[in-house]
Backbone as CSV, one residue per row, in Angstrom:
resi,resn,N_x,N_y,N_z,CA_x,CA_y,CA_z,C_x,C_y,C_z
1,UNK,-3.024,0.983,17.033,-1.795,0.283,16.719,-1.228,0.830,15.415
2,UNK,0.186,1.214,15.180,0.841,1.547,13.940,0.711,0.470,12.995
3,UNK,0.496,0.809,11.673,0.166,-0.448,10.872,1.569,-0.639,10.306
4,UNK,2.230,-0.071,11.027,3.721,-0.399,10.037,4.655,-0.495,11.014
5,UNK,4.314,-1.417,12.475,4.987,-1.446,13.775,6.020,-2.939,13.376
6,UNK,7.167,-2.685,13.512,8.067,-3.484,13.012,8.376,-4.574,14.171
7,UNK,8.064,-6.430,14.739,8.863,-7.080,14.788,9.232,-8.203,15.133
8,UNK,10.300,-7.845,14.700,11.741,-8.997,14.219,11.543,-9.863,13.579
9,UNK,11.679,-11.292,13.130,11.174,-11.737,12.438,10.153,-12.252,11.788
10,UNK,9.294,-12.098,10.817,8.169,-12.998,10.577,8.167,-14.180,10.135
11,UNK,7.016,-14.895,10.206,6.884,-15.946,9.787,5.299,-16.275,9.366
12,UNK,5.406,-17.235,8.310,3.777,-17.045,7.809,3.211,-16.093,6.941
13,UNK,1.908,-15.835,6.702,1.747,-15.238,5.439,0.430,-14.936,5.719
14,UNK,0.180,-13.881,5.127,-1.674,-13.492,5.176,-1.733,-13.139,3.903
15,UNK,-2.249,-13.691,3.025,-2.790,-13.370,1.600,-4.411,-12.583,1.618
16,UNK,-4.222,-10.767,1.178,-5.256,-10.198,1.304,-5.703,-9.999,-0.709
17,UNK,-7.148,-10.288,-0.731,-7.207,-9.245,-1.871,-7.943,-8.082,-2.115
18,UNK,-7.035,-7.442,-2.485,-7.533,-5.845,-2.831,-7.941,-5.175,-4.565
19,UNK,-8.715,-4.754,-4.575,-9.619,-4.575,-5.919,-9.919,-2.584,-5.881
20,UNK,-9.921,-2.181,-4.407,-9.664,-0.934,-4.826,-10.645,-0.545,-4.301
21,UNK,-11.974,-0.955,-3.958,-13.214,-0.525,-3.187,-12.834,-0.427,-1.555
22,UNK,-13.811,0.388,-1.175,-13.567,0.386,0.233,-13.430,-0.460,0.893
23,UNK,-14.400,-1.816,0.640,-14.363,-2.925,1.548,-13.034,-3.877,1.663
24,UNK,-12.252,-3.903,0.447,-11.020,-4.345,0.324,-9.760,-3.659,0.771
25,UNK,-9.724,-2.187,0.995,-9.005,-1.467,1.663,-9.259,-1.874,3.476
26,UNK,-10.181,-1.837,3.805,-10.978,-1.991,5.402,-10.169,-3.569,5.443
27,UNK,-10.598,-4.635,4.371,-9.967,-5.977,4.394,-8.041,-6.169,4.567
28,UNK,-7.532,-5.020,3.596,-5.965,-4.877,3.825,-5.920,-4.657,5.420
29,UNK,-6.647,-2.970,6.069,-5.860,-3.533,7.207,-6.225,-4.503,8.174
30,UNK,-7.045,-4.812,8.100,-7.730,-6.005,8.866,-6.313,-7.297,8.937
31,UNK,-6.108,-7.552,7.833,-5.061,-8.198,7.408,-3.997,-7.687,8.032
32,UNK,-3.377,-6.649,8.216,-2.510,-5.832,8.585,-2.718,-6.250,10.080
33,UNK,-3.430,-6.055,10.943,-3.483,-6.337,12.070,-3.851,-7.476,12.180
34,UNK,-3.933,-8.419,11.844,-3.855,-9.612,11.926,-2.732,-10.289,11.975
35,UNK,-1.772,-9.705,10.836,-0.472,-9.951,10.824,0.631,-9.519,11.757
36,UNK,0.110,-8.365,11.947,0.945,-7.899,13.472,0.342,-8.832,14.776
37,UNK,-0.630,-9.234,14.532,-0.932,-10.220,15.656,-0.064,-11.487,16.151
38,UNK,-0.081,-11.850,14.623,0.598,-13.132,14.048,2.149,-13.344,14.123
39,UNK,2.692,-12.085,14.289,3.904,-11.461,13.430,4.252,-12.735,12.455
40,UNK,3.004,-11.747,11.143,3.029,-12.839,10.159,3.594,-11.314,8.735
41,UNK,3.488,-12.176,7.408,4.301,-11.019,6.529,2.623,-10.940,5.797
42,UNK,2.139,-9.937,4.972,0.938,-9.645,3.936,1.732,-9.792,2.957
43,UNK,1.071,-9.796,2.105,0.637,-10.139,0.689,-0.957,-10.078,0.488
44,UNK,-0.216,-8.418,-0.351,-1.901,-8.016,-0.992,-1.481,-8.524,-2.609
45,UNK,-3.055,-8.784,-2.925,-2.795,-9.143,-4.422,-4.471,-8.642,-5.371
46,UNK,-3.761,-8.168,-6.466,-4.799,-7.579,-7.239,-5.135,-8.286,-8.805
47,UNK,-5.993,-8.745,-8.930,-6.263,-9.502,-10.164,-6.390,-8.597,-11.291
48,UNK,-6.040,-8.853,-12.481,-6.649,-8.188,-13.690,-6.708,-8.927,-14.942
49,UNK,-7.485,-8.564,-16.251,-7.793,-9.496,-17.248,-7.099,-8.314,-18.404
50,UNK,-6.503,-9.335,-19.308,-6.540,-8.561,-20.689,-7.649,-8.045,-20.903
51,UNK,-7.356,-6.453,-21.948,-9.018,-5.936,-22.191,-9.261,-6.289,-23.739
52,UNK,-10.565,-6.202,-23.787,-11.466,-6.601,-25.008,-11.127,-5.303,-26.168
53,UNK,-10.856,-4.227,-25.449,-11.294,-3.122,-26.463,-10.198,-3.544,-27.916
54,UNK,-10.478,-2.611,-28.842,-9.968,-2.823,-30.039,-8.892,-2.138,-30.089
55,UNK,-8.559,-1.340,-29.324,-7.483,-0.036,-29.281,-6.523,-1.145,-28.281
56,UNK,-5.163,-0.999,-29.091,-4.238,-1.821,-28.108,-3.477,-0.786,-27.375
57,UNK,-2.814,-1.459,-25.880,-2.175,-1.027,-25.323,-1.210,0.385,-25.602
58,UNK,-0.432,-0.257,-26.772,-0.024,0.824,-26.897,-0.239,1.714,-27.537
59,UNK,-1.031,2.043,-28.402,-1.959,3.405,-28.740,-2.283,4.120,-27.348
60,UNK,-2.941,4.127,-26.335,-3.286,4.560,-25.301,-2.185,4.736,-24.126
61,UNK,-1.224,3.904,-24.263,-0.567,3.749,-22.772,-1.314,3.259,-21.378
62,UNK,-2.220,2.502,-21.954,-3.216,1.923,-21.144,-2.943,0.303,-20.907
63,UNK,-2.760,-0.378,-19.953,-2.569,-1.729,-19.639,-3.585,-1.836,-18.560
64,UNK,-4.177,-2.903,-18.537,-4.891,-3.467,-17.013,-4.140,-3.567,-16.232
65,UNK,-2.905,-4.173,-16.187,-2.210,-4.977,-14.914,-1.533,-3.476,-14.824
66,UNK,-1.234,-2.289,-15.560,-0.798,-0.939,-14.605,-1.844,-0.501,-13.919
67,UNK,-3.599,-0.379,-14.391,-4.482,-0.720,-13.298,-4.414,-0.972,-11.632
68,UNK,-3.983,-2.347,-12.366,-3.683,-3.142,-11.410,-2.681,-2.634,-10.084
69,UNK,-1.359,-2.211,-10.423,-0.446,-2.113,-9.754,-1.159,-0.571,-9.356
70,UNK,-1.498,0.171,-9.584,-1.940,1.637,-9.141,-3.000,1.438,-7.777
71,UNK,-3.974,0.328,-7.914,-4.839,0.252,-7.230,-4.078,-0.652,-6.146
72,UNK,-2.941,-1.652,-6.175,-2.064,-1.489,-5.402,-1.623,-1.021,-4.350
73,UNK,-1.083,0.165,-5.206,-0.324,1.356,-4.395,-0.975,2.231,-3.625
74,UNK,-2.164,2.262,-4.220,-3.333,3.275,-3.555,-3.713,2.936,-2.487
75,UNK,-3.684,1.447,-2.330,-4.479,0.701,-1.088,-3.288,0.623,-0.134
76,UNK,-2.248,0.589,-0.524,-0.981,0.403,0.301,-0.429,2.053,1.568
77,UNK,-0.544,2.872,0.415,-0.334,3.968,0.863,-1.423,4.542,2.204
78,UNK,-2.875,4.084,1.576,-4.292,4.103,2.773,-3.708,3.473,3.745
79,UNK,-3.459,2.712,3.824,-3.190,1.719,4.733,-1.801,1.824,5.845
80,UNK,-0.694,2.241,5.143,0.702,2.047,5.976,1.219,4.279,5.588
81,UNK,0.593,4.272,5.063,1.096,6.092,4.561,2.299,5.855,3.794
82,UNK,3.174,6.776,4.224,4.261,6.767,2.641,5.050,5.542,2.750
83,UNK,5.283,5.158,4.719,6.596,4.239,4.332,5.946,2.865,4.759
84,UNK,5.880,1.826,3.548,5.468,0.614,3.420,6.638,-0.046,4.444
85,UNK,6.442,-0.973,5.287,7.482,-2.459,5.783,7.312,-3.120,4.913
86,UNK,8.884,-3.768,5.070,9.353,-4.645,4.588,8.462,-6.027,4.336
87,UNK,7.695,-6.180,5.374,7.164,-7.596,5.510,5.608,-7.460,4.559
88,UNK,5.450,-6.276,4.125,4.423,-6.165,3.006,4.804,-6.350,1.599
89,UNK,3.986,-7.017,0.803,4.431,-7.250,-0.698,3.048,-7.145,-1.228
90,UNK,3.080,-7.086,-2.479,1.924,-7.150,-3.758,2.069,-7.565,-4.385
91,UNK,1.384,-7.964,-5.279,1.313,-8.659,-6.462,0.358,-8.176,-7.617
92,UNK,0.697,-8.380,-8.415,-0.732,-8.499,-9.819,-0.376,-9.799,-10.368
93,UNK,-1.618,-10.183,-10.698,-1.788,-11.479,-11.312,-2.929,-11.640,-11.916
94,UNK,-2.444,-12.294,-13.321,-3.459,-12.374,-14.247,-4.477,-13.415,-14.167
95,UNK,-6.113,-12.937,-13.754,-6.783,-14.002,-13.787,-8.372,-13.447,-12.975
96,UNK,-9.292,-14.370,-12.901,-10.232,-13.742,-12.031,-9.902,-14.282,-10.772
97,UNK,-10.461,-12.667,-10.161,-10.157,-12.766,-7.973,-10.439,-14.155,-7.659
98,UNK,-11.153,-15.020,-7.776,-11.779,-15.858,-7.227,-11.389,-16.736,-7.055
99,UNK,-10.602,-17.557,-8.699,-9.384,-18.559,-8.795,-8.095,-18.063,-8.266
100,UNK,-7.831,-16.828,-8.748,-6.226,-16.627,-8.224,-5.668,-16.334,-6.748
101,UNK,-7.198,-15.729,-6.162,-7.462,-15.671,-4.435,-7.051,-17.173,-3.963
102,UNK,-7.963,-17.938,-4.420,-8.013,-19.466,-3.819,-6.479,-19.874,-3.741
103,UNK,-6.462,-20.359,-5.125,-4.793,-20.728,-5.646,-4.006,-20.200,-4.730
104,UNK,-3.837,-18.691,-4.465,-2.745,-17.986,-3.562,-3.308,-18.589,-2.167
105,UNK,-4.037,-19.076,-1.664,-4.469,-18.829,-0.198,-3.785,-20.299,-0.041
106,UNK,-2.891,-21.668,-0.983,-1.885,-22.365,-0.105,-1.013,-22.039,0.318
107,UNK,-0.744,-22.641,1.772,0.350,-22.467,2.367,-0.068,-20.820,3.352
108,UNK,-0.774,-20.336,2.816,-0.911,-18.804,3.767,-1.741,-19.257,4.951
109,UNK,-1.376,-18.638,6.137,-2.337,-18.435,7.570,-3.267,-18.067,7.134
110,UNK,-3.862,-17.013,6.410,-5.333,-16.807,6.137,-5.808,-16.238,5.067
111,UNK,-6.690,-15.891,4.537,-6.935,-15.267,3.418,-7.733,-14.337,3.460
112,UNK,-7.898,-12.981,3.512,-8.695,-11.705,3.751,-9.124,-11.264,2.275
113,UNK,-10.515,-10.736,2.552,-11.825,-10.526,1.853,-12.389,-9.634,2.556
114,UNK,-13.083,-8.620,1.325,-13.710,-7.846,1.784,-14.754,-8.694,1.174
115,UNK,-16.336,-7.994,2.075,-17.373,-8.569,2.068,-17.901,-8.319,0.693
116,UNK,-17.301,-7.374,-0.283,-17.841,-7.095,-1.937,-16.991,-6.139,-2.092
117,UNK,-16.740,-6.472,-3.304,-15.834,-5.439,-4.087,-16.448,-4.294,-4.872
118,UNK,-16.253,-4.191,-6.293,-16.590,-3.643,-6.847,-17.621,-3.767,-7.930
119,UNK,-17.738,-5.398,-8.469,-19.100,-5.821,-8.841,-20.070,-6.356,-8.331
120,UNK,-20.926,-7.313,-8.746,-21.964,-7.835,-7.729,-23.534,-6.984,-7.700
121,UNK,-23.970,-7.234,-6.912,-25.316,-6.817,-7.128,-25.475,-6.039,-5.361
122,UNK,-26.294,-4.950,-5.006,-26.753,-4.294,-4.118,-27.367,-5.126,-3.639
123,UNK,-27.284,-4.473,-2.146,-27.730,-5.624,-1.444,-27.044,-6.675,-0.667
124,UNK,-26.572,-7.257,-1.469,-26.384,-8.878,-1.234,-25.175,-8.796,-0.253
125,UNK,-25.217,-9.735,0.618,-24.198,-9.838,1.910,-22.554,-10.041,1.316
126,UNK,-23.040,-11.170,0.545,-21.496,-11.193,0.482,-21.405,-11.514,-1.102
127,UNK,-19.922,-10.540,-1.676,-19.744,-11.020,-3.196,-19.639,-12.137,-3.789
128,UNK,-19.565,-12.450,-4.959,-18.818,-13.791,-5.319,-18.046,-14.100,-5.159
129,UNK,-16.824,-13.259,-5.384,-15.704,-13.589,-5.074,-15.448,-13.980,-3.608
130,UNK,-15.741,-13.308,-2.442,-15.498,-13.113,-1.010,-16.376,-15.091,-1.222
131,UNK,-17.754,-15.174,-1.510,-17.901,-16.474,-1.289,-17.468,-17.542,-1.661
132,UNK,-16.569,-17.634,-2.962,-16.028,-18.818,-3.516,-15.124,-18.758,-2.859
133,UNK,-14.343,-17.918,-2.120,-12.605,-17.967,-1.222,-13.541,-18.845,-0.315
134,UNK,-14.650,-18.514,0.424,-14.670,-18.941,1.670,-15.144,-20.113,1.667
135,UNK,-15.584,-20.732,0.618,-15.820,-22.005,0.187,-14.713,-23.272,-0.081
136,UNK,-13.796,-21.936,-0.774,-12.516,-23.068,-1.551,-11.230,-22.905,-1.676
137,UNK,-11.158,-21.922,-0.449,-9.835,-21.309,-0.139,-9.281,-22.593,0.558
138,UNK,-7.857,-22.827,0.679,-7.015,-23.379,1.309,-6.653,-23.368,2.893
139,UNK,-7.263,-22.108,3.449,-6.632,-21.163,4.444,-7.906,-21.198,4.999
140,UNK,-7.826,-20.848,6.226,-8.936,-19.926,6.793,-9.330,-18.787,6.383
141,UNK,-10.385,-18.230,6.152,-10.784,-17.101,5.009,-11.717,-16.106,6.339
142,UNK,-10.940,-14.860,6.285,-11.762,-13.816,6.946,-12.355,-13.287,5.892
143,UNK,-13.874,-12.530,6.158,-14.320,-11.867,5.332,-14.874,-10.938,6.303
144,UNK,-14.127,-9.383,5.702,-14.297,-7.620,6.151,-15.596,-7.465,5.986
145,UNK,-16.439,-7.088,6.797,-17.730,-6.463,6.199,-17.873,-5.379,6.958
């Protein structure tokens, strides 16, 4: 199926989050075809925190939330190639995945998770984050593994 098969109107919402690891890319299109299932709209969203270091922003030209938006784009582009639909959006938002996943998952048809991101421990089935959504999400919560 084209992940960027257009139609007509949507309705509804799939709130995915993406962090930039494989399992959250595999989780976008999962989401993606889900939403074409649905003919529902995505919304990927990427968390980030102010950083600790001592060197500010602008000395470096370094921000988290441009991080943020890069790992975004990266996952967007994997996913749909150059030309994104309309019915896809992103976000960055300041905060940890876990609260700002939840929070976003009112009002959405579902909430997509990859089975671990990028921290966490080897091994283990499922991340923290992926388990507090599926605990205290709003939505029905898929989790990619």
């Amino acid at each position: 199926m084209n992940a960027s098969c257009e139609v007509g109107e949507r309705s509804g919402r799939i709130v995915v989050g993406v962090d930039g690891s494989e399992a959250s890319v595999a989780a976008l299109r999962g989401g993606i075809r889900l939403a074409n299932a649905l003919n529902a709209s995505v919304e990927a969203i990427t968390t980030w925190r102010p950083t600790t270091a001592h060197a500010t922003a602008d000395e470096f030209g370094y921000t988290p939330e441009d991080d943020a938006r890069s790992i975004l784009s990266g996952a967007a582009k994997s996913a749909f190639g150059p030309q994104v639909p309309q019915w896809f959006t992103s976000r960055t938002i300041e905060g940890s995945a876990d609260r700002v996943l939840v929070d976003q998952s009112k009002g959405a048809e579902m909430l997509v998770v990859g089975s671990r991101g990028h921290g966490g421990f080897e091994g283990a089935l499922l991340g923290s984050v992926s388990a507090e959504c599926a605990e205290n999400a709003h939505c029905p919560v898929l989790i990619v593994h």
